[in-house]
DRENDO-1510 file (C-alpha; in Angstrom, 1 decimal, always signed):
<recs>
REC; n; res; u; v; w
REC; 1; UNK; -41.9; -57.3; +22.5 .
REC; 2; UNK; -38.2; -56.9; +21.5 .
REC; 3; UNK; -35.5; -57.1; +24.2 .
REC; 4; UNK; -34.2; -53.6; +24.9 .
REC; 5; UNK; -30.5; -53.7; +23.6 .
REC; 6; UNK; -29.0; -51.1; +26.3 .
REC; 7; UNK; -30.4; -54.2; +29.3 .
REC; 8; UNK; -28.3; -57.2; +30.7 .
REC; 9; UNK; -30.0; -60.4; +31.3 .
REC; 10; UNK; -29.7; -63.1; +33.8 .
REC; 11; UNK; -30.4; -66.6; +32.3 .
REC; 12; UNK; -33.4; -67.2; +35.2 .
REC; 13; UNK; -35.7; -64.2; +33.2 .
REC; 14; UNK; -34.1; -60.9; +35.5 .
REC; 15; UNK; -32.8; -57.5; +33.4 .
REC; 16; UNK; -30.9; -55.3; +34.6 .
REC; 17; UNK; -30.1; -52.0; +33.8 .
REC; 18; UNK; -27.1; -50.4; +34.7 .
REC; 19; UNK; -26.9; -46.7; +35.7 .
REC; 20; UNK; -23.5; -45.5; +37.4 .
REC; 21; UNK; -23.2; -47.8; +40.3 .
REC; 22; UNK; -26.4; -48.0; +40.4 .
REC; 23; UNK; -29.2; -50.5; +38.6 .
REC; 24; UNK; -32.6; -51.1; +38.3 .
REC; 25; UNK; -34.0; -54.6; +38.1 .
REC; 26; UNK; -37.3; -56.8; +36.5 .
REC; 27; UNK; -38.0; -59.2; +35.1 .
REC; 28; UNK; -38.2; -59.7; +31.2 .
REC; 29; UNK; -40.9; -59.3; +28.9 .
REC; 30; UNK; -40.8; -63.5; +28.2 .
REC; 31; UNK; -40.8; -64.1; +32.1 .
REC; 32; UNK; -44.0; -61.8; +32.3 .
REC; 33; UNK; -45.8; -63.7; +29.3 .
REC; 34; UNK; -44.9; -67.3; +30.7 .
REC; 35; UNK; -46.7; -66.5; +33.4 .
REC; 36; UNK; -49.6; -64.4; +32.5 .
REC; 37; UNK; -51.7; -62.4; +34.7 .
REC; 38; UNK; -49.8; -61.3; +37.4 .
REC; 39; UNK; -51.8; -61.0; +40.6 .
REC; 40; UNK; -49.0; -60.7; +43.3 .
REC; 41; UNK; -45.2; -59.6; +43.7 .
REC; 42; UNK; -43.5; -60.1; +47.0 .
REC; 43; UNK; -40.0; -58.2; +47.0 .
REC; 44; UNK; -36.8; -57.3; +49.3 .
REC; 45; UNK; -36.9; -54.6; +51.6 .
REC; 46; UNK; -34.5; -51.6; +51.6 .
REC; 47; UNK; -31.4; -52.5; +53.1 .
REC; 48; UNK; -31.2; -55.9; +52.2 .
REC; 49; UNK; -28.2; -57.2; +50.6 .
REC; 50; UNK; -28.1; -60.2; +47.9 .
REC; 51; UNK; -25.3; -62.1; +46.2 .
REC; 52; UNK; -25.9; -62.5; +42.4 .
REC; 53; UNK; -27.9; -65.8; +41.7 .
REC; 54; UNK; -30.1; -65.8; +45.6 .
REC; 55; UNK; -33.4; -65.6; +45.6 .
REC; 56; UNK; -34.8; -62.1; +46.1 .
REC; 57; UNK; -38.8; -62.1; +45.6 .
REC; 58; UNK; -42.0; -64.0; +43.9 .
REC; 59; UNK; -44.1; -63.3; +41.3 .
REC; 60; UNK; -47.4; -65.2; +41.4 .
REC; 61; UNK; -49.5; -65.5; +38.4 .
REC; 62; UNK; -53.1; -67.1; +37.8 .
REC; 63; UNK; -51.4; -69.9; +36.4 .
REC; 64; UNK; -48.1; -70.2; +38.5 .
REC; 65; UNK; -45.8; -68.9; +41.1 .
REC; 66; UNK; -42.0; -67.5; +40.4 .
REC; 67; UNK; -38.9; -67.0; +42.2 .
REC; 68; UNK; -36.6; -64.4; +40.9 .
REC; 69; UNK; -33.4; -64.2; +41.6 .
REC; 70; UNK; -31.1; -61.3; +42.2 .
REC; 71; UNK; -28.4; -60.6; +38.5 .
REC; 72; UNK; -25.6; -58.9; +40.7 .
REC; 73; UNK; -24.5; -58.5; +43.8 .
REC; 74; UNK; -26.1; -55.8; +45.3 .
REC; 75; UNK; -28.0; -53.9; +48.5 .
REC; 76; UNK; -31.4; -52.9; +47.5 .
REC; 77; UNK; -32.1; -48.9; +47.2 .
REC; 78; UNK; -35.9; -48.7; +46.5 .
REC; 79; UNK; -38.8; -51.4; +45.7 .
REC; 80; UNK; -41.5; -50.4; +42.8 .
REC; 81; UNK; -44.3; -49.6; +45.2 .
REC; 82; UNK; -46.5; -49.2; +42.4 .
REC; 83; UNK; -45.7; -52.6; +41.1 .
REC; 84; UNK; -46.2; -54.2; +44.2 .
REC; 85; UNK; -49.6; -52.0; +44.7 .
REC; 86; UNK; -50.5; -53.0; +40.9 .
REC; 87; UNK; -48.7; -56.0; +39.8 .
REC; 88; UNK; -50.2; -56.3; +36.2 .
REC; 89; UNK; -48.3; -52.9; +35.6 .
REC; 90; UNK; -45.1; -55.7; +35.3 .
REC; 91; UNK; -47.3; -57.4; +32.1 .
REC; 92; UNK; -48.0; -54.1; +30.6 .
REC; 93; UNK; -44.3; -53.0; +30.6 .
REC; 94; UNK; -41.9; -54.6; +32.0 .
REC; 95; UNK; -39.4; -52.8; +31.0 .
REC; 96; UNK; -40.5; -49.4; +32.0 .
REC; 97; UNK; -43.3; -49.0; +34.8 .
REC; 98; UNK; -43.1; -52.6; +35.7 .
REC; 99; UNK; -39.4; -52.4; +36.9 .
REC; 100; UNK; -39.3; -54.4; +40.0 .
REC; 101; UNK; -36.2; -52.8; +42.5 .
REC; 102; UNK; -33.6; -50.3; +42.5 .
REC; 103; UNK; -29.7; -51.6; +43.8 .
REC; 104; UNK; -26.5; -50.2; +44.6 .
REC; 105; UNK; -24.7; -52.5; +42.4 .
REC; 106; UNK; -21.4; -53.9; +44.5 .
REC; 107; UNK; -19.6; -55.8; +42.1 .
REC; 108; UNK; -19.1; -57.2; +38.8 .
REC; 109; UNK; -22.2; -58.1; +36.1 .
REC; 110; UNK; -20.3; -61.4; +35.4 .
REC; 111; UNK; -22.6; -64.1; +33.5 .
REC; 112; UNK; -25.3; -61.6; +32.5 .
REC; 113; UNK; -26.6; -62.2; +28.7 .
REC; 114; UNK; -27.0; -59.0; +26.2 .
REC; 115; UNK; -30.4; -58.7; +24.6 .
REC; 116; UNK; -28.8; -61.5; +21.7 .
REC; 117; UNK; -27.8; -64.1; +23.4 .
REC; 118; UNK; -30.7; -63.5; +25.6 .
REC; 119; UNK; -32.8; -64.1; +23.1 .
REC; 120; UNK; -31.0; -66.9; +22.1 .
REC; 121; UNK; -31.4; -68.8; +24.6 .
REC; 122; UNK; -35.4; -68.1; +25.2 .
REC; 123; UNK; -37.0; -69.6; +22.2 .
REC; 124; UNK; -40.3; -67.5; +21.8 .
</recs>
């Protein structure tokens, strides 16, 4: 699965898309294939405020478990119920149905990778 181009990527597997002041977050399709089956995804609650690069959730796999870590600094606005009810909805799409959280985005996108240099640097 290609990178979406219009997506910014941390270099610890997170996306995020950028809409106003506001972004939704998830983690890439590589992060999701690294780890296979998906069979759990613990996530911030609303409210919660994170600093860009601190931990904000777990993804745990049949082969492994995942931290993953916040792009930007940001208050979280909504979690993916429907991710967290059905975690292997974050293998099917990733990008789409699989998003993860939704942030009020509270300052710059400093360090994030575009799709190129994203791919770049994960060697599939």
């Amino acid at each position: 699965m290609k990178n979406p181009e219009n997506l910014l990527y941390a270099e610890s597997h997170e996306w995020l898309k950028v809409e106003g002041g506001e972004g939704v977050i998830g983690i890439t399709d590589f992060a999701q294939d690294s780890l296979g089956d998906i069979t759990f995804i613990e996530l911030p609650q609303v409210g919660e405020k994170f600093t860009q690069g601190q931990e904000m959730g777990t993804v745990e796999s049949v082969k492994a478990a995942s931290d993953i870590y916040m792009p930007c600094d940001c208050e979280v606005i909504a979690v993916n119920e429907e991710a967290v009810n059905n975690p292997e909805l974050v293998n099917k799409d990733p990008y789409g149905s699989g998003w993860l959280i939704r942030v009020s985005i509270q300052g710059a996108t400093d360090g994030l990778l575009n799709a190129q240099d994203y791919a770049g640097k994960c060697v599939h």
